[in-house]
N, C-alpha and C positions, 0 to 999 in steps of 0.2 A: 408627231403630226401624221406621219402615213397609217402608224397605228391605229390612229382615230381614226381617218379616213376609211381607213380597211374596216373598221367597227363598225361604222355610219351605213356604208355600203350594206353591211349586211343585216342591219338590225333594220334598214329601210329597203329591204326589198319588196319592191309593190307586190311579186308573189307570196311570199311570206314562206317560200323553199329554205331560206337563210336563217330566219327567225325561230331562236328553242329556245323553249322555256321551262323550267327544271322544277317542279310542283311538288313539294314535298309537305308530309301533313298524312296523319297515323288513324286519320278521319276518311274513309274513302268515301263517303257521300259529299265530302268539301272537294276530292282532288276528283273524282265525277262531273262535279257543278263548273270549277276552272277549267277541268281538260278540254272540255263540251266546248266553250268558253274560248276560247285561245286557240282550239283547230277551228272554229267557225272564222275564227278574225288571222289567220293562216298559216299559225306557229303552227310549229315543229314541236309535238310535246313531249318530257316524259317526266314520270312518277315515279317518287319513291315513298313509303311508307314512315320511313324516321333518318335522321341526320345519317347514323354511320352508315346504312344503304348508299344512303346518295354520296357521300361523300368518297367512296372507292370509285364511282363510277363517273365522278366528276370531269376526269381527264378527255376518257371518252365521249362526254357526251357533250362538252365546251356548248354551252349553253348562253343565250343570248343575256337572260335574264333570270334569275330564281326568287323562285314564291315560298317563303317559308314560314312553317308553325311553329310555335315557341314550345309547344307543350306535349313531348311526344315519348316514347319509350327506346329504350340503348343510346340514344344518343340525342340529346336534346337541341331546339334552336342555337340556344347559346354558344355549346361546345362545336355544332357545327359549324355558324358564319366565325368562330374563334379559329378551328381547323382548316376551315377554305382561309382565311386571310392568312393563318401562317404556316400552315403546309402545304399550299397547292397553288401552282402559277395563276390559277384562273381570276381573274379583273372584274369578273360579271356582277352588277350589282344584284344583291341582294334586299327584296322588299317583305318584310317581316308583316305577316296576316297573323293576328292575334286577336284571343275574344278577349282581351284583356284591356280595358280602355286606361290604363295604370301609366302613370308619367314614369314612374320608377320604372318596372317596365321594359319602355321607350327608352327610354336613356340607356338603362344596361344594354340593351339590343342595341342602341346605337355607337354606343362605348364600344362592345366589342366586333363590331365591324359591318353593321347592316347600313344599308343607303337609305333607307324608309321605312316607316312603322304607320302600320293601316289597322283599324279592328275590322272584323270581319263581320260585323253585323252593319257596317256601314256599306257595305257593299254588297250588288249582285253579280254574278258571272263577267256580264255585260259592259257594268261600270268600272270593276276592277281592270278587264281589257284595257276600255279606256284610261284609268290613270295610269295601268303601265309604260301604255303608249308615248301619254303626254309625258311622263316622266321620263323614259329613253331617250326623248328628243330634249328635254333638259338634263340632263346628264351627258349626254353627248358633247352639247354643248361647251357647258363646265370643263368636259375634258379635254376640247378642244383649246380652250382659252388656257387652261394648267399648264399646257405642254406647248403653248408659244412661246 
């Protein structure tokens, strides 16, 4: 329960000083259009290019929430939300941006450890924001209720 609380706290700081979001994606005209995106609405950003980048610097950089591509080079979505769920303490959901509108897909991403699967043409900068948002505040939730 205080762990939630302590999450809540920080993923709801009306600054948005507390708020990082980990934007990973081998597209850098996609991780441009989010970054833009996500410091306008008050996150704390950062990028990486493909899963094994991000995934060494995961520790440091305990991020609020991660946006990830399924389709990338050394180390792919898969292998990465597979590696943060079972080599890294980190809790942060993970929301899977894929141009792939594939059930099959969705399900492997979800199977192996992602919170959400989005296609990327469904969304702009702006809108993505917002379902993060909404989605933190349900997820939060969820884990508030898990852990009574």
């Amino acid at each position: 329960m205080i762990r939630s609380f302590f999450w809540y706290s920080r993923c709801m700081d009306v600054s948005g000083q507390n708020r990082k979001v980990l934007i990973i994606d081998d597209n850098a005209d996609i991780r441009l259009i989010y970054s833009t995106s996500f410091e306008l609405a008050g996150y704390k950003v950062f990028t990486s290019k493909d899963g094994l980048a991000a995934i060494t610097d995961i520790k440091e950089i305990d991020p609020t929430v991660i946006i990830l591509d399924l389709m990338m080079p050394e180390m792919d979505g898969y292998d990465f939300v597979s590696n943060l769920r079972g080599n890294t303490s980190c809790t942060a959901p993970v929301i899977v941006m894929s141009a792939y509108p594939d059930e099959e897909k969705k399900k492997k991403a979800l199977d192996w450890g992602a919170n959400l699967y989005l296609v990327k043409t469904d969304y702009t900068g702006e809108t993505l924001v917002n379902t993060v948002d909404k989605f933190l505040l349900n997820w939060r939730t969820k884990t508030d209720n898990e852990s009574n």
